[in-house]
N, C-alpha and C positions, 0 to 999 in steps of 0.2 A: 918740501911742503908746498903745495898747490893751494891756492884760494879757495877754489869750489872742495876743498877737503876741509877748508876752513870754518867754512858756511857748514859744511856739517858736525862737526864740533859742535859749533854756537848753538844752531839749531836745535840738538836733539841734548844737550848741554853734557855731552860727552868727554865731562872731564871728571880729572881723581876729586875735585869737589867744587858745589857752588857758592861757596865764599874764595875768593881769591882778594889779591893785595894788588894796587896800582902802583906804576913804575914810581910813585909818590908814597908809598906806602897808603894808601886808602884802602879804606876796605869797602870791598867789593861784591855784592848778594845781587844773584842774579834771580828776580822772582820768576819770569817770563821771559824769554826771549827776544821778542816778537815776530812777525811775520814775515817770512821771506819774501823778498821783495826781485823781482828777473826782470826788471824793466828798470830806466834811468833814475836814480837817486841813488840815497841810503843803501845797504844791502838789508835791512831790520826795521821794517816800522811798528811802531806801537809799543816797544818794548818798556819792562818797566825792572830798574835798576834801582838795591838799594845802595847809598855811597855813601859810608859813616854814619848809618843811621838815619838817611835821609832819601824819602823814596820817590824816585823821579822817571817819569814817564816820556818816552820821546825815541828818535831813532838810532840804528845802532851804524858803523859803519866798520868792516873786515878787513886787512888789506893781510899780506905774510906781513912785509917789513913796515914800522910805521912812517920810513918815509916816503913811502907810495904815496901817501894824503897828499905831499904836497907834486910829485911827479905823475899823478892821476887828475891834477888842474883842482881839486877839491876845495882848496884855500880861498880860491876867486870866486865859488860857486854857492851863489844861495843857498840852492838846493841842501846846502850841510848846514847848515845855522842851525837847523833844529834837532843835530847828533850831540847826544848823551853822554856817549861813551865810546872811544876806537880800541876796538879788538884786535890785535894784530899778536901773528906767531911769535916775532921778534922788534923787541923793541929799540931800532937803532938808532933811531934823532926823533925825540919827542917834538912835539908839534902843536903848535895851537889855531885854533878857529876865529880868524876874526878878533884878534886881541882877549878873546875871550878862554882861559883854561877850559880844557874837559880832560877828565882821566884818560889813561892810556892805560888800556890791562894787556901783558904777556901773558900767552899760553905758551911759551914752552919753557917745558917742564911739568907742566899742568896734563899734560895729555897720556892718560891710557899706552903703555910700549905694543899692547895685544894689540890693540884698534888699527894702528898705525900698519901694524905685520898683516892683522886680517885684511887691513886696505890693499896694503900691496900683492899680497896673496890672490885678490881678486882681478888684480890689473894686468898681473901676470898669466891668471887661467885661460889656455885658448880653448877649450870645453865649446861645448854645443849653448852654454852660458854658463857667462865668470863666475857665479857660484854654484855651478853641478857638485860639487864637491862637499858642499855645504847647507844646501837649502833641506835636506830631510831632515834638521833639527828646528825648523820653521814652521812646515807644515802640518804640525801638531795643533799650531797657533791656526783656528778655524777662520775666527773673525776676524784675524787678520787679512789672511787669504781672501776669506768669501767679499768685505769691504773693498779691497784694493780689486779685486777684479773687476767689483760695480764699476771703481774709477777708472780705469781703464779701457771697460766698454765702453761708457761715456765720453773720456777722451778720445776714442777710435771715433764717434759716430760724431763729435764736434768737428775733428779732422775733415771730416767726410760733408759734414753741412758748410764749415768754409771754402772746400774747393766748388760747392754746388752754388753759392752761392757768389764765386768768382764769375761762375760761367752764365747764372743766372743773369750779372751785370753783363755781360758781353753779348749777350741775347734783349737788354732792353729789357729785362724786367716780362720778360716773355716766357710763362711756367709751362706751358706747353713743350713749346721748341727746347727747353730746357732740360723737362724732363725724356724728352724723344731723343736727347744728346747724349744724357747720362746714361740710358738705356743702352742705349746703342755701343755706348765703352764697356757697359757689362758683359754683352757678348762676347768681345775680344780675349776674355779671362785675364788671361796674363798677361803674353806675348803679343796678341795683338789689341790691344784697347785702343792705342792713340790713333792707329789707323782707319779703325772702326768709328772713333768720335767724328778725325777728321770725313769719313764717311758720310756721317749722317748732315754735318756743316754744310757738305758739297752737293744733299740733297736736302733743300726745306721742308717744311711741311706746307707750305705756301703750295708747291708743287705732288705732292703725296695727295694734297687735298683734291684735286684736281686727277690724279692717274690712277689714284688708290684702288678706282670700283675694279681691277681687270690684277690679278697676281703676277700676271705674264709682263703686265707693264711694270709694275715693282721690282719684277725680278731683274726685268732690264733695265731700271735705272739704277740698280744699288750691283749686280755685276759689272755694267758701265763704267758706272764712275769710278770701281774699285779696281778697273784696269784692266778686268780679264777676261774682257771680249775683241782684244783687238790682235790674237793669231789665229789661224786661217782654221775655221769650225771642220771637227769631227766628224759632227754627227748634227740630223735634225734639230732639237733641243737649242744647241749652240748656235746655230746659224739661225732661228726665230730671235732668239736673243737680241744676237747682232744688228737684227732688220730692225727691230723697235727698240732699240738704242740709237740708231744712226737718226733715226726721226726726233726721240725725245732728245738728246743731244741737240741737235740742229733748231729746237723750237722753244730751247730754254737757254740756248748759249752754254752750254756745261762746260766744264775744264773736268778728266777723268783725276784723279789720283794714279801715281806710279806702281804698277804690280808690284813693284820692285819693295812696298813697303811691307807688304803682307810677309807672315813668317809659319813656315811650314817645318820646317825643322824641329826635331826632337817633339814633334806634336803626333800621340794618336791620329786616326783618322777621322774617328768621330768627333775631332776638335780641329780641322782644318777649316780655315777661314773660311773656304769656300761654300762649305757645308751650315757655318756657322750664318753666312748672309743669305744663304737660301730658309734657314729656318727664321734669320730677324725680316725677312720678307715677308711670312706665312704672317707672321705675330703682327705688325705691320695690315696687313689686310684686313685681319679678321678683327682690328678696332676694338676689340674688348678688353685690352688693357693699359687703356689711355688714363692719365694721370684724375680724371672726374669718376674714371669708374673705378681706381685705384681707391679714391678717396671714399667711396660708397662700401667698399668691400672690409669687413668685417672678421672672416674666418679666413685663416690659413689655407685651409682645402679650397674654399673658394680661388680664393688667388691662384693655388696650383694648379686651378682647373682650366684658369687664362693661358697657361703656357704650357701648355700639354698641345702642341701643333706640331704638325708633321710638315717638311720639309717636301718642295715637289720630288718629287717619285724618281724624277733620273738621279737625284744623290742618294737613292738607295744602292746603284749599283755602280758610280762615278765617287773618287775622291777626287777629281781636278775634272777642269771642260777636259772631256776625250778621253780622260783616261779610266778604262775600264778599273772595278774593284769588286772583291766580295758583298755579296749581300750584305748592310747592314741597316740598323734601327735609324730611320732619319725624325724621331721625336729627338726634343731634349731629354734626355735624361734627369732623374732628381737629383743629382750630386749637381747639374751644370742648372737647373732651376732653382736651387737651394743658393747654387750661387750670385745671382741676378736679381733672387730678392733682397739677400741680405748686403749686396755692394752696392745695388741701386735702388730697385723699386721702395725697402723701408727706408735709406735715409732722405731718398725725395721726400718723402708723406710725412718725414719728421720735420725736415728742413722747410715745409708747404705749411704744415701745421703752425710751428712756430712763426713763421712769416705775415701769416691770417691769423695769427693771434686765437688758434683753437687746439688748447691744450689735451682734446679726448684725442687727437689725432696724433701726438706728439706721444701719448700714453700708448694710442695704439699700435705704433712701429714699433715702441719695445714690446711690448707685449706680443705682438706677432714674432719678432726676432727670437724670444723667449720659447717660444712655438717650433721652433725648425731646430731641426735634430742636429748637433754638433759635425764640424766641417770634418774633413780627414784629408792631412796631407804630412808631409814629411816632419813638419815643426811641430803640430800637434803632439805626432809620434814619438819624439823623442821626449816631449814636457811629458806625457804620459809615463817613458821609461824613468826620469826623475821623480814621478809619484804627483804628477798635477794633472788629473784628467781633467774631460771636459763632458759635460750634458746636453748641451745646445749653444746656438750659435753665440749669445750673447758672450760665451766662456770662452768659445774658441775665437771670436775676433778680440778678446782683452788678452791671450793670451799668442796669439801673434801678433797684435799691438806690441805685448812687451817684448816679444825676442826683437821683432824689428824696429822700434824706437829707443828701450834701453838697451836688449842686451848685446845689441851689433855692434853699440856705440859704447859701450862699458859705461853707461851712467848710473851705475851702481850708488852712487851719492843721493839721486834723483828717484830713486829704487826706494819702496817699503820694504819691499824682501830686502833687501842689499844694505838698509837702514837697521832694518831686526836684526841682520846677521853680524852691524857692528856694534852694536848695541852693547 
C-alpha cells in the first residue's frame, strides 16, 4: 500500500462504505472529505466528519501505518492541532496529538479487492498510456472528458506563464526583451530551443535597435553569434556575412555561442537551424510582430499574416553555409507558424494580459488558441487510435499535457480518467 493510493481512497471515498468504526470502536460517517491538500500540513483540509453522532469539521491526516505520525515529526508540529481524524491503512501503535485523543480509522479491510487490482493493472501497463486498455469505457462520459481537457489546457498554459515569467524576472521586468526571448526558443521547435533562447540573450535588442534597418546586418549577427561563420566561406553570401560580423562583433564586444550547440540530426531540412535563424532574422526586421502590435491584433489571420516571411533567397538552395541543396520553400510553413503561436506568441499575451491586469487580453490568447487547427504529431496519433481526437490547439496541447505530465509519470491517482477508471 503506497500513500498517494491512500489519498485516493480518501479522496474519491472509495471504500465498501462510508460509515466505518474507529480502532475505538467509534463510529465513523465521513460527510466530505475535504480538500487535498500537496503542499506542507494536513494531507485534507476542511473536511467534515461525523464521530458518534457528533459532526466536526477540521483536517484530516493519511499516513499507511499510524505510527508514521509520530516518525513523520507530526507530534511536535503545530501545524496537526487542528486534525480531526488520522486515516491510516494500518493501524499499528495508536497515537495521540498533544495529550489530546483523536480517532484513528483503519482501511484495511475497508477497501474495494477490484480497485486495488485495477490499481496495480495500471502500474503494470507499459502501453502508449497505463490505461490503453481501459479508457473506451470512459469516453462515453462526455463531460467528463470535455471538463478535464479545459483543466488541462489551463494547467499547460499556467506551466507556460510560470516559466515566462521566470524569464520575465531575469530580464528586469523587461516585456519586450522577454517577449523577443520566448520567441526566439519557439523557433528552435524541439531540439534546438535552449540554443536559440541562449541566441537571442547573446543579442539584445538594445543592439537590434540599433542594426535592425539593414537584414544583412541581422543576418550577421544572429549567424555570428550562433557560430557558423567562423569556417573558411564558400561562396559570396558567406564571406559578406563574415565581413559585417567581424565589425559588429568587434563594436559590441560579443562572445559567439559554440556551433557545436546547434542540432541537425534526425531534422528535415526545412527545420535546420540554420534555415530557421535566417527566417527568425526576416521576422526580426520586418518589426511587425513585436509584442505592442501582438497586443493590438485581434484575428488569427491577421497574426498569420505577421509570419508569412521568407527567408533570404540563398536558403532556398543551401541547407548549411556551402552546402549546396534542392530547391525548397524558405516561408514558414503553417504547421511551424501554428506552432510559434501556440508555444509562444499566445501564452506571452496571456502572461502580458494577466500582468497589466487586462483580462480581454487574457480571453483573447484562448480564444485565438481556440482558432488554430489541432497540432499533428506522434502522441496525438496514437490518443486518436484510443478514441480521443482533437479539434484545435486548445485539445491538442491538454492532451499532450497529459501523456507528458501524467502518463510518462504513471500518476494515474492524479488522473480524472485514471480516477473514473477506479472508481
Amino acid at each position: 500500500m503506497k500513500e498517494d493510493f491512500l489519498h485516493h481512497l480518501w479522496k474519491y471515498r472509495n471504500l465498501t462504505s462510508q460509515i466505518q468504526f474507529s480502532s475505538k470502536g467509534q463510529r465513523i460517517e465521513i460527510i466530505h472529505p475535504g480538500w487535498h491538500n500537496r503542499d506542507a500540513g494536513p494531507d485534507f483540509f476542511n473536511a467534515r466528519i461525523r464521530i458518534d453522532g457528533l459532526e466536526w469539521a477540521g483536517n484530516v491526516e493519511l499516513h499507511v501505518k499510524s505510527s508514521d505520525w509520530v516518525t513523520h515529526g507530526h507530534s511536535s508540529d503545530r501545524a496537526y492541532d487542528s486534525v480531526i481524524l488520522h486515516v491510516v491503512y494500518e493501524d499499528d501503535q495508536p497515537e495521540k496529538l498533544r495529550d489530546v485523543h483523536f480517532p484513528t480509522l483503519a482501511l484495511k479491510g475497508c477497501v474495494d479487492v477490484s480497485v486495488m487490482d485495477k490499481y496495480e493493472a495500471l502500474k503494470r501497463n507499459e502501453s502508449f498510456v497505463p490505461c490503453a486498455s481501459a479508457i473506451s469505457g470512459i469516453l462515453d462520459n462526455k463531460a467528463l472528458i470535455s471538463s478535464y481537457m479545459e483543466r488541462l489546457f489551463v494547467e499547460k498554459l499556467e506551466f507556460k506563464v510560470a516559466l515566462i515569467t521566470k524569464l520575465l524576472k531575469v530580464n528586469n521586468g523587461d516585456w519586450n526583451e522577454t517577449y523577443y526571448q520566448w520567441l526566439a526558443r519557439s523557433f528552435g521547435l524541439g531540439k534546438n530551443r535552449l540554443p536559440f533562447e541562449l541566441l537571442a540573450r547573446s543579442v539584445p535588442l538594445s543592439i537590434l535597435e540599433k542594426e535592425g534597418y539593414k537584414l544583412e546586418q541581422l543576418e550577421a549577427l544572429f549567424f555570428g553569434q550562433a557560430g557558423f561563420l567562423f569556417d573558411k566561406a564558400e561562396d559570396p553570401y558567406t564571406a559578406q556575412l563574415q565581413g559585417r560580423y567581424r565589425s559588429l562583433r568587434c563594436k559590441y564586444e560579443l562572445e559567439p555561442l559554440d556551433a557545436h550547440l546547434w542540432k541537425f540530426s534526425r531534422l528535415r531540412p526545412g527545420n535546420f537551424p540554420t534555415l530557421r535563424i535566417a527566417q527568425f532574422a526576416a521576422l526580426v526586421h520586418a518589426k511587425s510582430a513585436g509584442l505592442q502590435q501582438v497586443v493590438e491584433m485581434e484575428n488569427i489571420n491577421v497574426l498569420y499574416q505577421c509570419f508569412k516571411l521568407k527567408a533570404a533567397n540563398y536558403w532556398s538552395t543551401h541547407s548549411k553555409f556551402g552546402r549546396a541543396a534542392s530547391h525548397r520553400p524558405i516561408k514558414l510553413g503553417q504547421q511551424s507558424v501554428d506552432s510559434i503561436l501556440i508555444n509562444a506568441v499566445l501564452p506571452i499575451l496571456f502572461a502580458y494580459g494577466r500582468k497589466v491586469d487586462r483580462l480581454d487580453l487574457e480571453e483573447r490568447a484562448i480564444s485565438l488558441m481556440g482558432a488554430i487547427k489541432t497540432e499533428s504529431n506522434t502522441i496525438l496519433s496514437s490518443w486518436k487510435e484510443l478514441g480521443l481526437s482533437t479539434g484545435s490547439a486548445m485539445e491538442s496541447q491538454a492532451l499532450i499535457h497529459l501523456k507528458k505530465e501524467y502518463c510518462d509519470h504513471k500518476k494515474c491517482l492524479s488522473c480524472a480518467i485514471g480516477a473514473a477508471i477506479l472508481k
